[in-house]
C-alpha positions as a Python dict, from the first residue, in 0.01 Angstrom:
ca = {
    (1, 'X'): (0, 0, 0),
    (2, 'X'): (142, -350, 4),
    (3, 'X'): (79, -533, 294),
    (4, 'X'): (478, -677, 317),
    (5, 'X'): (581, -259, 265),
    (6, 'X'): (350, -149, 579),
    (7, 'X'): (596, -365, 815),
    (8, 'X'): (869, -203, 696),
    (9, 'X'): (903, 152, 685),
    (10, 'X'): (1250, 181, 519),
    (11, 'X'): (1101, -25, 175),
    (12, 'X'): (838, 185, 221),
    (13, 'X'): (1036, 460, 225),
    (14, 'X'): (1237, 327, -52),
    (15, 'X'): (886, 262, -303),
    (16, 'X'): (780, 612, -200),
    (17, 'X'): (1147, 760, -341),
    (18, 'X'): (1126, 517, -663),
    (19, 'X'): (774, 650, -679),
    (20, 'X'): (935, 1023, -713),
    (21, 'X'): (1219, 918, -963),
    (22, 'X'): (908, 730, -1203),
    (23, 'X'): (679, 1076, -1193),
    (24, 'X'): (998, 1268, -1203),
    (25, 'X'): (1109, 1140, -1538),
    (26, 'X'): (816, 1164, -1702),
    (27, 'X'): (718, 1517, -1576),
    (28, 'X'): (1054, 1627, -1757),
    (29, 'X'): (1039, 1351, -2094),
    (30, 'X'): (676, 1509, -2126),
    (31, 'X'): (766, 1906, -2068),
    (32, 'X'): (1031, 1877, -2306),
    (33, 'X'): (798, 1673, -2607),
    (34, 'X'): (534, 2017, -2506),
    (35, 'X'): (831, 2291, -2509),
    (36, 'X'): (1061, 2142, -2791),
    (37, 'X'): (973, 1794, -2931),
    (38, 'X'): (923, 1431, -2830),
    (39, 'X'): (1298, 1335, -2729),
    (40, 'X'): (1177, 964, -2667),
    (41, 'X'): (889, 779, -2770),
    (42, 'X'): (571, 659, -2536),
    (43, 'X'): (684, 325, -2491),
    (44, 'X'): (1085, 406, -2455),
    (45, 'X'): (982, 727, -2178),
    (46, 'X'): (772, 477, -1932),
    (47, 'X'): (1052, 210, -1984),
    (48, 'X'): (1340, 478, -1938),
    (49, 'X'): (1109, 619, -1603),
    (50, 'X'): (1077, 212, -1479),
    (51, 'X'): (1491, 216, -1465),
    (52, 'X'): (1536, 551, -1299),
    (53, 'X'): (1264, 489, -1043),
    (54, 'X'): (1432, 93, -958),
    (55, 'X'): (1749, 291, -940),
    (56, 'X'): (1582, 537, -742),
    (57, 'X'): (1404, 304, -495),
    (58, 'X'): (1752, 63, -456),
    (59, 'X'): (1957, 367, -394),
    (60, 'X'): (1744, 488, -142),
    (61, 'X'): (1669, 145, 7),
    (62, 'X'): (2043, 84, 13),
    (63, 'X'): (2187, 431, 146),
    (64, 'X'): (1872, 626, 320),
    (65, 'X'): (1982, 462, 692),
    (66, 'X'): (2326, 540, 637),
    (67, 'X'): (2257, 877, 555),
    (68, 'X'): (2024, 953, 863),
    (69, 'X'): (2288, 788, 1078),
    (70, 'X'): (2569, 993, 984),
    (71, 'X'): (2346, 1316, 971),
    (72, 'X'): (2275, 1211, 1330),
    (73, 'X'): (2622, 1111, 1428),
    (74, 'X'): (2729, 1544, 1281),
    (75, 'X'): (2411, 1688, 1499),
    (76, 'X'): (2535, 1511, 1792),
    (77, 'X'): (2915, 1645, 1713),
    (78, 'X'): (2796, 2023, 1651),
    (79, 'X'): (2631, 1995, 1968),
    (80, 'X'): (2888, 1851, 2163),
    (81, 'X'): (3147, 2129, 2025),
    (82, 'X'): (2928, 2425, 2169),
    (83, 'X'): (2915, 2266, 2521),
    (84, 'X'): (2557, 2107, 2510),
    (85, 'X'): (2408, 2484, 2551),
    (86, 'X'): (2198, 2460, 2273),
    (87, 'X'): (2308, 2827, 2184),
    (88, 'X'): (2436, 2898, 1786),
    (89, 'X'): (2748, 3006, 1820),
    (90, 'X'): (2736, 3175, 1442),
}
């Protein structure tokens, strides 16, 4: 991995998601060229995967804390609404 990405775990977090959205792309661009027929070209399905898996890697660099911090922020509201017994109340 790249030495800058090992210091910090949320870009490496955020290559590892853009890494998903490149493979991602192409898995389905190359199932549908085996099941139906090509739908893009070589050249145009790596640059279309490049875009998605930017996208991908910005979005996730961008919104990944946030997320965890207001998934956090419910967990410690769902607990705090069943008296800290740590019982499910469903």
């Amino acid at each position: 991995m790249l030495a800058f990405a090992r210091r910090n775990p949320r870009l490496t977090s955020a290559l590892l998601w853009g890494a998903v959205g490149v493979m991602t792309v192409l898995v389905l661009v190359q199932g549908y060229a085996l099941l139906v027929d090509p739908l893009l070209p070589f050249t145009q399905g790596a640059l279309l995967a490049v875009v998605v898996g930017a996208a991908t890697a910005a979005g996730a660099y961008v919104f990944e804390h946030r997320i965890a911090e207001w998934a956090a922020r419910r967990a410690m509201r769902e607990t705090e609404s069943h008296g800290g017994d740590d019982k499910s109340k469903s």
